[in-house]
C-alpha positions in Angstrom: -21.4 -37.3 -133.2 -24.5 -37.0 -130.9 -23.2 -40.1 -128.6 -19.5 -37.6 -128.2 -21.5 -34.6 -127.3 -23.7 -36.7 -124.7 -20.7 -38.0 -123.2 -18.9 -34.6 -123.0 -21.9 -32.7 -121.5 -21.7 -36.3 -118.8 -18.3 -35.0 -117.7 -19.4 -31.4 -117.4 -22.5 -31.8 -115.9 -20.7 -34.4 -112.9 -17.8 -31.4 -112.5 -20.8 -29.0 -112.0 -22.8 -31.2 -109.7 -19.9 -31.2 -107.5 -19.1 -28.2 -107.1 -22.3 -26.6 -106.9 -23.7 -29.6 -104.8 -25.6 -29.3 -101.4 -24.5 -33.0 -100.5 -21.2 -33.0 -99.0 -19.0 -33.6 -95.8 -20.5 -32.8 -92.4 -18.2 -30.4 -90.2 -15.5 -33.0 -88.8 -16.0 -33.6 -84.8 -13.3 -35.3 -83.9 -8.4 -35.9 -84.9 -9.9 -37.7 -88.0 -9.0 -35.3 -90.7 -6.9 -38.1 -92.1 -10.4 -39.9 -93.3 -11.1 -36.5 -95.0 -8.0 -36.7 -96.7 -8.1 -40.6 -97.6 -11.4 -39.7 -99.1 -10.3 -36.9 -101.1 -7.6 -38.7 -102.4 -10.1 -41.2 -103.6 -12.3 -38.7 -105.2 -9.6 -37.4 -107.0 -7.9 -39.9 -108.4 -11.5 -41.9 -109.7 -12.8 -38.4 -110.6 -9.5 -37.9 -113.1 -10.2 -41.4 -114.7 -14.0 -40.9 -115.1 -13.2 -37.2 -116.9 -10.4 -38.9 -119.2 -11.9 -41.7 -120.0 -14.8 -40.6 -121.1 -13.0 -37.7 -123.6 -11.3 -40.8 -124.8 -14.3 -42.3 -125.6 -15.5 -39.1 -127.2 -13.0 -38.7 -129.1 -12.6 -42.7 -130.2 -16.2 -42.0 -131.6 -15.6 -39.4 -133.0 -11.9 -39.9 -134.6 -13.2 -43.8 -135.6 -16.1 -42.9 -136.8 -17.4 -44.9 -140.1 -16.8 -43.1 -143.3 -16.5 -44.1 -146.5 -13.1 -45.3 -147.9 -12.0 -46.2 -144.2 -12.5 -50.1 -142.7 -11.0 -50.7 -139.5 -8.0 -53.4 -139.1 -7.9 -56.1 -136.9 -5.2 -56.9 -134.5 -5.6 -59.3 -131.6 -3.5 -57.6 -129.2 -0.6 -55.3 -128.7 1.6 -56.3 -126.1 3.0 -52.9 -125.2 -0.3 -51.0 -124.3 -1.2 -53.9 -122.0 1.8 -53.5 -120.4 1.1 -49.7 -120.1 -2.5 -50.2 -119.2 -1.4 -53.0 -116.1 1.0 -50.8 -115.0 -1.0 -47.3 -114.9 -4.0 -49.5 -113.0 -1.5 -50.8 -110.6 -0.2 -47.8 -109.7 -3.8 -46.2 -109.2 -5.0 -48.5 -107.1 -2.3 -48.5 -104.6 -2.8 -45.3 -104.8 -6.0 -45.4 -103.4 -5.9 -48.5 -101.1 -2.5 -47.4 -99.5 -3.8 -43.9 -97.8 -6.7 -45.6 -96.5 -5.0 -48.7 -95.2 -2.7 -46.7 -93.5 -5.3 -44.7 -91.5 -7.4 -47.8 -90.9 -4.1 -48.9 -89.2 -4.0 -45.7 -86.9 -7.5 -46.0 -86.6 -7.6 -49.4 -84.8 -4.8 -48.3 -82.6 -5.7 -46.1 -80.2 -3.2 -44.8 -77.3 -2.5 -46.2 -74.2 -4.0 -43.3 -72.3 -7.0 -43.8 -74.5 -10.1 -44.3 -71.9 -12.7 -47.1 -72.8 -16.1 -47.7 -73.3 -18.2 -50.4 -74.7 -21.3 -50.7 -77.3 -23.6 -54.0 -77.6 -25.4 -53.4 -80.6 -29.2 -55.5 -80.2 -32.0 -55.3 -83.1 -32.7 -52.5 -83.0 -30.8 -50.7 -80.0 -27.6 -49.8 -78.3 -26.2 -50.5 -75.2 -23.1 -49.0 -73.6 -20.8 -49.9 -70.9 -17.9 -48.6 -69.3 -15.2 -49.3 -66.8 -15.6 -48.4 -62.9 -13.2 -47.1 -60.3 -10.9 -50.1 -60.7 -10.4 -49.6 -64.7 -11.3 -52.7 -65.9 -14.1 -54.1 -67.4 -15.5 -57.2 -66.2 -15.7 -60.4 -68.1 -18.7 -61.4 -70.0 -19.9 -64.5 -71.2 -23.2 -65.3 -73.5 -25.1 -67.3 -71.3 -25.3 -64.5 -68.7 -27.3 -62.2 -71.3 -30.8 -61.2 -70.3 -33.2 -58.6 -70.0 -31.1 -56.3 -67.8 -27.6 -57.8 -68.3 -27.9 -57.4 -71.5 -23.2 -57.6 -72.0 -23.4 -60.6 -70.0 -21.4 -59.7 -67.6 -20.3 -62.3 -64.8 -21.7 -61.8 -61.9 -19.1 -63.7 -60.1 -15.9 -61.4 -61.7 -15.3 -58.9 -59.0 -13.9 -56.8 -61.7 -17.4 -56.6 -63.5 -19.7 -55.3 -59.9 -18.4 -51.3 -60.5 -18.8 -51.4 -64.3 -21.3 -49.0 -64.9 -24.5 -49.5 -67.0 -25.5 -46.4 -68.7 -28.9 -45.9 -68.0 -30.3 -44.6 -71.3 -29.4 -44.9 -74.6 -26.9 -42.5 -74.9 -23.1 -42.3 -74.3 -21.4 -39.2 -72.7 -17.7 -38.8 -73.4 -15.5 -35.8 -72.5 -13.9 -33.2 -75.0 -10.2 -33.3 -76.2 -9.4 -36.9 -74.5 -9.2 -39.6 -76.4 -11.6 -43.0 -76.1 -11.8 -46.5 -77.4 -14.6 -48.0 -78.6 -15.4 -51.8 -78.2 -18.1 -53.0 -80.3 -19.9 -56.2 -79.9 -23.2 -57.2 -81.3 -26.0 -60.2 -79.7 -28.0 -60.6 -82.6 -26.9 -59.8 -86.3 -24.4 -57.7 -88.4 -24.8 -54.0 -86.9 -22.5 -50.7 -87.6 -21.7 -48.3 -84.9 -21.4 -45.2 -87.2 -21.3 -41.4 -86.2 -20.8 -38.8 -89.3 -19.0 -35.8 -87.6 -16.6 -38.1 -86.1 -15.7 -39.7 -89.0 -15.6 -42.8 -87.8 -17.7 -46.4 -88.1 -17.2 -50.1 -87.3 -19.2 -53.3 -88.2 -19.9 -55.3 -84.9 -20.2 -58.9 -85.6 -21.8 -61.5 -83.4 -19.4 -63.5 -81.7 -16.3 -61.0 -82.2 -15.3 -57.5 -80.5 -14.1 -54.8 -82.9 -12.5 -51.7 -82.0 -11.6 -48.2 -82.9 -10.5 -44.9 -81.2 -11.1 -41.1 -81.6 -10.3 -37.9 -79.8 -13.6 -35.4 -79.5 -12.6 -31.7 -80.4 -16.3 -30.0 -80.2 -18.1 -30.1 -77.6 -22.4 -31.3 -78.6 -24.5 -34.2 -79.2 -24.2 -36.4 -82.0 -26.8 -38.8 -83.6 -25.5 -42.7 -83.8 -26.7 -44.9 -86.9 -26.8 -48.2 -87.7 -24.8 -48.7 -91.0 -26.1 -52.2 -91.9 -29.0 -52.8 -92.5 -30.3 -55.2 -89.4 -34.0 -55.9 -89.9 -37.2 -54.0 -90.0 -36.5 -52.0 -87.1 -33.0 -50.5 -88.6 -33.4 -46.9 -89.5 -34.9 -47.1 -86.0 -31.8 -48.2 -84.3 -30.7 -44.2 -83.4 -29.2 -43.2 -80.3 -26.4 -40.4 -79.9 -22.9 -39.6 -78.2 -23.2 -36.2 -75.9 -19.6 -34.6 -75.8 -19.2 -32.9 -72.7 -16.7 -30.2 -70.9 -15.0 -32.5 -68.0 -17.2 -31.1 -65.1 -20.2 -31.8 -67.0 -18.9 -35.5 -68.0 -17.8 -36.3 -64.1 -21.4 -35.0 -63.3 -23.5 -37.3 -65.6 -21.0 -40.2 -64.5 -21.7 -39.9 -61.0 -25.4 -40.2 -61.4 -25.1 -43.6 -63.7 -25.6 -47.0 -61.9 -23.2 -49.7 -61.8 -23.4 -53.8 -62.1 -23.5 -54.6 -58.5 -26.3 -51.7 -57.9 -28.3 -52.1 -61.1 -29.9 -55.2 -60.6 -29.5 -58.7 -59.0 -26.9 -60.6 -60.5 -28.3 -63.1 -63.5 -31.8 -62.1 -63.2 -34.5 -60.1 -63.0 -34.1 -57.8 -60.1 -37.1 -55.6 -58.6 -35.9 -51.6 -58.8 -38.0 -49.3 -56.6 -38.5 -46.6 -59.6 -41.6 -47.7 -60.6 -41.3 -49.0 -64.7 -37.6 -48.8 -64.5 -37.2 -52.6 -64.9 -40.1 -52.8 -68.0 -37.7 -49.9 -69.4 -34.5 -51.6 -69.2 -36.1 -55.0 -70.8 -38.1 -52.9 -73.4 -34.7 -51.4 -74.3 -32.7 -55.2 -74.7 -35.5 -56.3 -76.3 -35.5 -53.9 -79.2 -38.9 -52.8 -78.4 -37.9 -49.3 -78.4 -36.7 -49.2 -82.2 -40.6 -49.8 -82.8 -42.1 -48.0 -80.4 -42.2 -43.9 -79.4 -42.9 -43.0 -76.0 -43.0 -39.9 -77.0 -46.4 -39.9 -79.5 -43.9 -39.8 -82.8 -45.4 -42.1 -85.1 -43.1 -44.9 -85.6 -43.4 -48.3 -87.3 -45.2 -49.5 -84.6 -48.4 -47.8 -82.0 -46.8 -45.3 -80.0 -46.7 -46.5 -76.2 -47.8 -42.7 -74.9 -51.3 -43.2 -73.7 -51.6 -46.5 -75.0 -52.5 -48.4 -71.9 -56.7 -48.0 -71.4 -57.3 -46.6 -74.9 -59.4 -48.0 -77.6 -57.3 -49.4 -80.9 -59.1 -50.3 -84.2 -57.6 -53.6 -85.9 -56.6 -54.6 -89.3 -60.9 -56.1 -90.3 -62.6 -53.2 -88.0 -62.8 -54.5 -85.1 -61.9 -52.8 -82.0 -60.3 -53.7 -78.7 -59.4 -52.2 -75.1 -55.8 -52.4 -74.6 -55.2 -54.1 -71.2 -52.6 -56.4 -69.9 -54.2 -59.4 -71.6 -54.3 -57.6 -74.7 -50.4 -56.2 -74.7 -49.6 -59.6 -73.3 -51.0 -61.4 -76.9 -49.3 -58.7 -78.6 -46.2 -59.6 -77.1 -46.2 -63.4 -77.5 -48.4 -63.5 -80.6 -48.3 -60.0 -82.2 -49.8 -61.1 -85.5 -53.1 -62.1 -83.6 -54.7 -59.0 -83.5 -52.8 -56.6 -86.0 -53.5 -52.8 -85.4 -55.3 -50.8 -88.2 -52.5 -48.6 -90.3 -49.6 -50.4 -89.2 -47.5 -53.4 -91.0 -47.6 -57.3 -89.5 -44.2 -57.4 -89.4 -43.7 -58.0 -85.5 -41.8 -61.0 -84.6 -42.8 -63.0 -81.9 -40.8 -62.2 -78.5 -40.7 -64.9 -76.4 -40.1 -63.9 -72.7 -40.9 -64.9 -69.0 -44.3 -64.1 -67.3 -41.8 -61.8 -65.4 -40.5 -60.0 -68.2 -44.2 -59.4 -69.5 -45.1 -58.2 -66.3 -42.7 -55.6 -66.2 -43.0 -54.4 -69.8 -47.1 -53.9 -69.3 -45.9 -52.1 -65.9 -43.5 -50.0 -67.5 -46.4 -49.3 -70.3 -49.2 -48.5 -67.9 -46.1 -45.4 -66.9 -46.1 -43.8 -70.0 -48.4 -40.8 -70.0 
């Protein structure tokens, strides 16, 4: 009798919890009701199978229970409830899977006046891309990815010299018009994933995924990584601004393209003093580790850091110069900071590429 009551006070206490419960969907940003739906159709159907069957159960305990006089008869199958039972499951999960499968199908189609821009997911950052004034994004191949090419685009594609670079690592997009997003990643599994919008993707290395949405309020939203990456994952933020049109043209304008954003297949010199340390600290990942800001982080924040004095992991202490953040970088279980974990990989990079990251550090004040 005990193991019935637990198992009705189960089901009232889970159709309590989710009505009274503070977790629940974030105001939708975006045309994907449908997802809202899908899911409530979900929740609905598995939320009626958990309530009856566990009154069933209840009441199996409590109507089989063992009393005297009464011994249970063995039978090694009936035929007709089997039938009953494959049926009833069939129909429930096409029930489920159909709704869904039919929005992921919309979902991965987006219209032909859809406008377009791409995401390269990196441990543990985002990059993002989009067409120029022709349209068209240029062609990219792997061997062309470094520090501040980090699509790989082809330097000899004259369709790839106006695609603009976002410098940042945030996307704008404008209000009420609908975009596709392509999604690649260079290193591992990564998940472009935005709550309000309803809307995520796995990137996979070596393919380019895709889906579409239409913004309907205007705001920024946070980006997260929904698979897990490596250490630097719950780092790997960014966000998608939604914009008013004049606001959008305005932030486009001011964004450099391929051609003017560094020399093609290399590491080019920009005047703005740190911007090329900035752009390689962002491919690299450094910046999922890192604050520039002060925030603690999984790694030393990079505000005042060039100069200071840092305690290590044993009590020493050591000045932080460019020989220092140079071992760091190649070797960063060397010397291990005092308070933080040794769980650094190595980056291997070029004497140029280490030059420009301590510049870019020396910048941040």
């Amino acid at each position: 009798m005990a193991l019935a009551i637990s198992l009705i006070l189960i089901v009232l206490g889970a159709v309590i919890f989710h009505w009274l419960s503070p977790w629940w969907l974030t105001p939708i940003a975006s045309n994907w009701q449908a997802m809202d739906d899908a899911l409530m159709i979900t929740l609905v159907i598995c939320a009626v199978l958990f309530i009856v069957i566990h009154l069933f159960v209840a009441y199996a305990v409590v109507k089989f229970r063992h009393r005297e006089g009464h011994r249970a008869a063995a039978e090694s199958h009936n035929g007709k409830l089997e039938w009953w039972l494959i049926g009833a499951t069939s129909l429930g999960i096409v029930a489920m899977l159909a709704p869904g499968l039919n929005v992921y199908a919309k979902l991965i189609s987006p219209p032909a006046d859809a406008s377009v821009f791409e995401v390269m997911g990196k441990q543990w950052d985002w990059h993002f891309r989009l067409p120029g004034k022709d349209g068209k994004l240029g062609v990219t191949d792997v061997r062309f990815i470094n520090a501040t090419n980090p699509f790989g685009i082809d330097p000899d594609d004259p369709a790839g010299q106006d695609d603009v670079l976002v410098d940042g690592s945030e996307i704008h997009i404008p209000i009420n018009k609908p975009v596709k997003v392509m999604l690649r990643a260079q290193d591992v599994l990564h998940d472009f994933y935005v709550p309000q919008f309803r809307t995520r993707m796995n990137m996979v290395p070596g393919l380019v995924t895709q889906f579409w949405l239409t913004p309907t309020q205007a705001g920024r939203f946070e980006v997260m990584c929904a698979q897990l990456c490596g250490v630097g994952h719950s780092n790997m933020r960014s966000a998608v601004v939604v914009d008013e049109l004049a606001a959008y043209d305005s932030w486009l304008a001011k964004q450099p393209t391929f051609s003017g954003h560094n020399a093609p297949g290399g590491v080019g010199g920009p005047a703005e003093p740190g911007k090329q340390g900035r752009l390689i600290a962002q491919s690299k990942g450094c910046v999922a580790c890192h604050s520039v800001d002060g925030a603690p982080s999984v790694g030393p924040t990079w505000k005042g850091l060039f100069g200071k004095q840092e305690s290590l992991e044993g009590g020493a202490t050591i000045a932080v110069d460019e020989a220092y953040i140079k071992q760091s970088i190649l070797d960063p279980k060397a010397k291990v900071v005092k308070g933080y974990p040794n769980i650094m990989p190595p980056n291997p990079m070029s004497d140029a590429e280490v030059a420009a990251l301590i510049d870019y550090i020396k910048t941040v004040r």
